[in-house]
C-alpha positions as CSV (number, residue, x, y, z in Angstrom):
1,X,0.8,18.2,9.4
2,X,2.5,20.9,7.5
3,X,4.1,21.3,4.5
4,X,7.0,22.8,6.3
5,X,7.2,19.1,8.4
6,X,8.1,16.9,4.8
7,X,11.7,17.2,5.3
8,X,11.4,16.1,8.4
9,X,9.2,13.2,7.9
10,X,11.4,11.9,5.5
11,X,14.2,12.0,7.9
12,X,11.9,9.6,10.2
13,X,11.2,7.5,7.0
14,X,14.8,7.0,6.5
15,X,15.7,6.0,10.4
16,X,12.8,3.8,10.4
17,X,14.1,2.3,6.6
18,X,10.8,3.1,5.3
19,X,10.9,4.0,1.1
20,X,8.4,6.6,0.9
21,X,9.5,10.3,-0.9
22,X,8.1,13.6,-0.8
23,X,5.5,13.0,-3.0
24,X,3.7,10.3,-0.9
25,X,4.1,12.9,2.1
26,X,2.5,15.7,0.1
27,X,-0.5,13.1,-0.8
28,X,-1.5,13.1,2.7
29,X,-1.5,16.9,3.1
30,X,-3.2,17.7,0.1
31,X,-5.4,14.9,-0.4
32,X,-9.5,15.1,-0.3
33,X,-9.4,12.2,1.2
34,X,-6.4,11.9,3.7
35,X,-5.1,14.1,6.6
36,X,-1.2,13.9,8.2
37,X,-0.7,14.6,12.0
38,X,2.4,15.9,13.5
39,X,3.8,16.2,17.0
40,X,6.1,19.1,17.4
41,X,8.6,19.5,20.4
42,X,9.9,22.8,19.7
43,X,11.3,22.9,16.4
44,X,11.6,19.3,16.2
45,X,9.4,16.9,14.6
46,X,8.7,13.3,16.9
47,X,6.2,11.8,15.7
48,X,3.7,11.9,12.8
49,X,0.6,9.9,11.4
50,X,-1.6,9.9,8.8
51,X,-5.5,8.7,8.1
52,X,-7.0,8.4,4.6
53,X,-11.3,8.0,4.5
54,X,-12.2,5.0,1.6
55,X,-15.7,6.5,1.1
56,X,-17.9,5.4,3.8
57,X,-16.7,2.1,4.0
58,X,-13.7,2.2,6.2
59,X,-11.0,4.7,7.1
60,X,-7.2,4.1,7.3
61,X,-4.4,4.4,9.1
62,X,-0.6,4.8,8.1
63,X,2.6,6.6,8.5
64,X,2.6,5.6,12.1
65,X,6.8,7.2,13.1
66,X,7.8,8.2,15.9
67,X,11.5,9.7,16.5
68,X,13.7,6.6,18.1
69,X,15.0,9.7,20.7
70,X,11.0,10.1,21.8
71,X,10.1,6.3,21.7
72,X,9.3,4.6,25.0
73,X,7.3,8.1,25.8
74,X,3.9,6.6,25.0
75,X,3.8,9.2,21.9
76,X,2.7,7.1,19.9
77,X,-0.7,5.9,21.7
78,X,-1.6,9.5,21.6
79,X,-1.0,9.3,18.1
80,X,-2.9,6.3,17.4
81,X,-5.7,7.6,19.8
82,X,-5.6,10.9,17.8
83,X,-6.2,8.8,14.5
84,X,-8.7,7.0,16.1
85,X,-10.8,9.8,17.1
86,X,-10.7,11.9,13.8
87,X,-11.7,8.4,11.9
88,X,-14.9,8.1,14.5
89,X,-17.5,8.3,11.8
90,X,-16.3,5.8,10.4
91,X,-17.7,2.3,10.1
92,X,-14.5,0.4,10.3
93,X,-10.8,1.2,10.6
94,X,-7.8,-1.1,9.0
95,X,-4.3,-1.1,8.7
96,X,-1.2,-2.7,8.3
97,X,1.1,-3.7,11.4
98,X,4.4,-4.5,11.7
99,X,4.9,-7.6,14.8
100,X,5.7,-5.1,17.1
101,X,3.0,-2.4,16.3
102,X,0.6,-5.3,16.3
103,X,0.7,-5.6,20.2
104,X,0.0,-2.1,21.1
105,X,-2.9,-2.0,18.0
106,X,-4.5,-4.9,20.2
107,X,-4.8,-2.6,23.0
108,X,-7.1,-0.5,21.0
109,X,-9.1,-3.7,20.1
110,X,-7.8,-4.2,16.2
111,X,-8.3,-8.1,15.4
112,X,-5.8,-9.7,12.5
113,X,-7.5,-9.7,9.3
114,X,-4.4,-11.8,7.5
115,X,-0.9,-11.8,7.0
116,X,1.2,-9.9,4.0
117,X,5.0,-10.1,3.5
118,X,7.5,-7.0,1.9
119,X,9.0,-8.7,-0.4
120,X,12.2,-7.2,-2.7
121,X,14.2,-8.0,-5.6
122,X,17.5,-6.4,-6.2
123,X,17.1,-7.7,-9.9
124,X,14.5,-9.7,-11.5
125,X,14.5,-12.8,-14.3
126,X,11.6,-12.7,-16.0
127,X,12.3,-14.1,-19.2
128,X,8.8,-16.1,-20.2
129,X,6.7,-14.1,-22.3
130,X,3.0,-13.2,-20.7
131,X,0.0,-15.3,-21.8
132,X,-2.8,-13.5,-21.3
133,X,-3.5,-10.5,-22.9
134,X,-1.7,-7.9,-21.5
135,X,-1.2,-4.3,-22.3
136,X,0.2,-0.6,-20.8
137,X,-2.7,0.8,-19.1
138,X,-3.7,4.3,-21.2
139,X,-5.6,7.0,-18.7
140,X,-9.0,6.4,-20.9
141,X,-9.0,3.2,-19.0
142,X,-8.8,4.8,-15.8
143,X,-12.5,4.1,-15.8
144,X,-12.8,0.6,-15.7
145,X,-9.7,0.0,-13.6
146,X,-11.5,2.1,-10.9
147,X,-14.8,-0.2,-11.6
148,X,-13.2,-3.0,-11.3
149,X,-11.0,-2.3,-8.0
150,X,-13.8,-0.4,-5.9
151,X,-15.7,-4.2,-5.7
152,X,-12.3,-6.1,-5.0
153,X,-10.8,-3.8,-2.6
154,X,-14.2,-3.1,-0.5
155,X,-14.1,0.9,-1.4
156,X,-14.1,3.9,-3.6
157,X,-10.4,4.8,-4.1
158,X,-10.5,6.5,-7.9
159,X,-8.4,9.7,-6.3
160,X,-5.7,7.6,-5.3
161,X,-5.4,5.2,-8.1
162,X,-5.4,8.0,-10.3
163,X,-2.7,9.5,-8.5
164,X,-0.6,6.4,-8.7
165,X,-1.2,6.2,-12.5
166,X,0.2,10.1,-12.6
167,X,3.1,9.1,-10.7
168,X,4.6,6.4,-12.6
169,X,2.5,5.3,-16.1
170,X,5.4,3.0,-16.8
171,X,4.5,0.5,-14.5
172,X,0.7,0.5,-15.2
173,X,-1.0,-1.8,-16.9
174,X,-4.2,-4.0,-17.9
175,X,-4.6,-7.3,-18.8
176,X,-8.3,-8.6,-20.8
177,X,-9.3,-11.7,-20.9
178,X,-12.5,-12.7,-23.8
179,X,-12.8,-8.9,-24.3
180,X,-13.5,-8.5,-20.6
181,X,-11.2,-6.5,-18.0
182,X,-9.3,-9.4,-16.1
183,X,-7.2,-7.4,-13.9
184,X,-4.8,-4.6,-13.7
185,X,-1.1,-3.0,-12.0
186,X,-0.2,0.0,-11.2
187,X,3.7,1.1,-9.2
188,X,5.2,4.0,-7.2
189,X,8.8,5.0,-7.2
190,X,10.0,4.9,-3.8
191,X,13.4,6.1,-2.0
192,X,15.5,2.8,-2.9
193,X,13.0,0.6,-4.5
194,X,10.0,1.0,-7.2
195,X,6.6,-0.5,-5.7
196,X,4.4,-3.0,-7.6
197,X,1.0,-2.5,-6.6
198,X,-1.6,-2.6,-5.8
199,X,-2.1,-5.6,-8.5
200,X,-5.8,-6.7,-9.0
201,X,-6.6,-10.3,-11.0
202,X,-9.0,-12.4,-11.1
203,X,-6.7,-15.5,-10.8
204,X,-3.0,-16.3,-10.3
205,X,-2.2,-17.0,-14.1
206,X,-3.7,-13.0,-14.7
207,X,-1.3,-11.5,-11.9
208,X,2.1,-13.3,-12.8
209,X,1.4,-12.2,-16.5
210,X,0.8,-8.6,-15.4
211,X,4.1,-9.2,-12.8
212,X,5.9,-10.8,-16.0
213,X,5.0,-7.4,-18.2
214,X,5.3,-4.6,-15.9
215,X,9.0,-5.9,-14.8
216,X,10.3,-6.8,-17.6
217,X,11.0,-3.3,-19.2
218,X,13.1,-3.0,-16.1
219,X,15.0,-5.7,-15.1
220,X,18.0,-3.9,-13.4
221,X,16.2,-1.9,-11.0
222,X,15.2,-2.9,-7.3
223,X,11.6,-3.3,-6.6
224,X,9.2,-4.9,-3.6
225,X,5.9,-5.5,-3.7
226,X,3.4,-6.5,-0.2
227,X,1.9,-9.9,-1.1
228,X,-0.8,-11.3,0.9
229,X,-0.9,-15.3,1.9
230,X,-3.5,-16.2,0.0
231,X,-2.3,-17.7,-2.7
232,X,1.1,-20.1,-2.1
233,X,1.6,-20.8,-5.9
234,X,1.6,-16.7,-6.4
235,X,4.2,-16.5,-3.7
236,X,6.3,-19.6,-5.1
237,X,6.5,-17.1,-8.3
238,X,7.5,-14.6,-6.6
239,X,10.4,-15.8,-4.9
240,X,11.6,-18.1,-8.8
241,X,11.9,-14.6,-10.6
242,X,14.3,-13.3,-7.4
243,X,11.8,-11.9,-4.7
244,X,12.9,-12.8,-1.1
245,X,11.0,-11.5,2.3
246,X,12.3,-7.9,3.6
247,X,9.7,-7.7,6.5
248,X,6.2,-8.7,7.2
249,X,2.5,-6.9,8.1
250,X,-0.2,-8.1,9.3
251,X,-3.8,-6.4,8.1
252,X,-6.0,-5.6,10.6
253,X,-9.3,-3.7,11.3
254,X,-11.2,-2.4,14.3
255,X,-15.3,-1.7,14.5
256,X,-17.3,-3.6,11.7
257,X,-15.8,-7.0,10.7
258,X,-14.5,-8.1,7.5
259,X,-14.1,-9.0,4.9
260,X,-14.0,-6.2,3.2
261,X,-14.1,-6.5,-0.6
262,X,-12.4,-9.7,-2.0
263,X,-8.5,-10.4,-0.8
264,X,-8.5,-13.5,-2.6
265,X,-8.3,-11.0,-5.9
266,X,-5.8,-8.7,-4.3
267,X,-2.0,-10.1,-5.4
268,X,-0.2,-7.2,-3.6
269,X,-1.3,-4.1,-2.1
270,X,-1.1,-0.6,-2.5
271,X,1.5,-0.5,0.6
272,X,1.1,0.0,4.4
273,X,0.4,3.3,4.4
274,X,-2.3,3.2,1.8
275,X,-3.9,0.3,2.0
């Protein structure tokens, strides 16, 4: 994938009503870590994918749109096969599939890891004050954020957490609990919505006072945030300060089996096509 090929990507995004802008696209291209696959028919773009490498634990795959004029083509096997092949090193490979991508990701012997739901909030009522500890994230804790999240989310991802710090400080933040790092936030602005996530705690009470502090500066803008089942009292709190389900995943992985890290400390993810 090209730099010349954003526009059109975006133009997939939009058909497809995925969220992701021009900076996400360019993070792919340009990233140490990540690479971005196009097919071209002629000057038109029809389908594109991208694969990020998490150290040497596991690779990724995302991005997976293909042009509704070219689907029903098998484009997007070769795709997938493509993403496969250039993630071959790799011990393990994950992702997150819609219901329908889930069926042809079987094929190519993924297994379900666990469910996560899109959730979105037009507006949101978060009036109770946080009780933890919790503060705006400053880049000198960069640091220990990255400590802490390499254990919980099974790999080395310091470029891309610092990116999402870059992109959007407002939304970033730490909470400490007996002097000691208890979990962290960081967001995204996206085409129609700003993305919570990914949103590391080590317990329910520690994410819904990080949710509570990171939305509460901005109350009248639309956000979503891609909450795994794991914890029903987390998702009950959720939907009470306005969230309701846009669409659901479900995380899976192909070659060494999970689990990878520790999901039960991972209140929302970075986002399908990051992981």
């Amino acid at each position: 994938m090209r730099h010349s090929d954003v526009d059109d990507g975006l133009r997939l995004c939009r058909l497809a009503g995925w969220d992701q802008v021009e900076r996400d696209w360019r993070r792919f291209i340009d990233g140490p870590e990540s690479g971005g696959y196009a097919a071209v028919q002629g000057n038109d773009l029809m389908a594109t994918i991208a694969t990020i490498r998490y150290g040497r634990q596991f690779g990724w795959i995302g991005m997976v749109l293909v042009n509704p004029d070219a689907q029903g083509r098998g484009i997007g096997s070769v795709m997938v096969t493509k993403a496969i092949d250039t993630l071959s090193d790799m011990p393990a490979v994950r992702l997150d599939a819609t219901p329908a991508g889930r069926v042809l990701y079987q094929k190519y012997g993924f297994v379900d890891e666990y469910p996560l739901t899109r959730l979105e909030a037009m507006a949101v009522n978060v009036d109770d004050e946080p009780s933890t500890i919790v503060r705006p994230m400053t880049r000198g804790e960069l640091p220990a954020v990255i400590g802490m999240d390499q254990g919980i989310f099974g790999a080395p991802r310091a470029e891309i957490l610092q990116w999402m710090y870059d992109g959007a400080p407002e939304f970033a933040f730490v909470a400490e609990r007996h002097g000691n790092l208890s979990g962290y936030v960081l967001g995204r602005h996206g085409h129609q919505f700003e993305h919570v996530g990914p949103l590391v705690a080590d317990g329910g009470s520690v994410a819904m006072d990080m949710m509570k502090a990171c939305l509460a500066q901005h109350r009248d803008r639309a956000f979503v945030v891609d909450a795994p089942h794991h914890d029903d009292r987390w998702l009950g709190f959720l939907a009470h300060i306005g969230f309701r389900p846009q669409r659901g995943f479900v995380r899976m992985s192909r070659g060494r089996p999970g689990p990878f890290g520790r999901p039960d400390q991972q209140f929302a993810v970075l986002g399908p096509e990051l992981g």
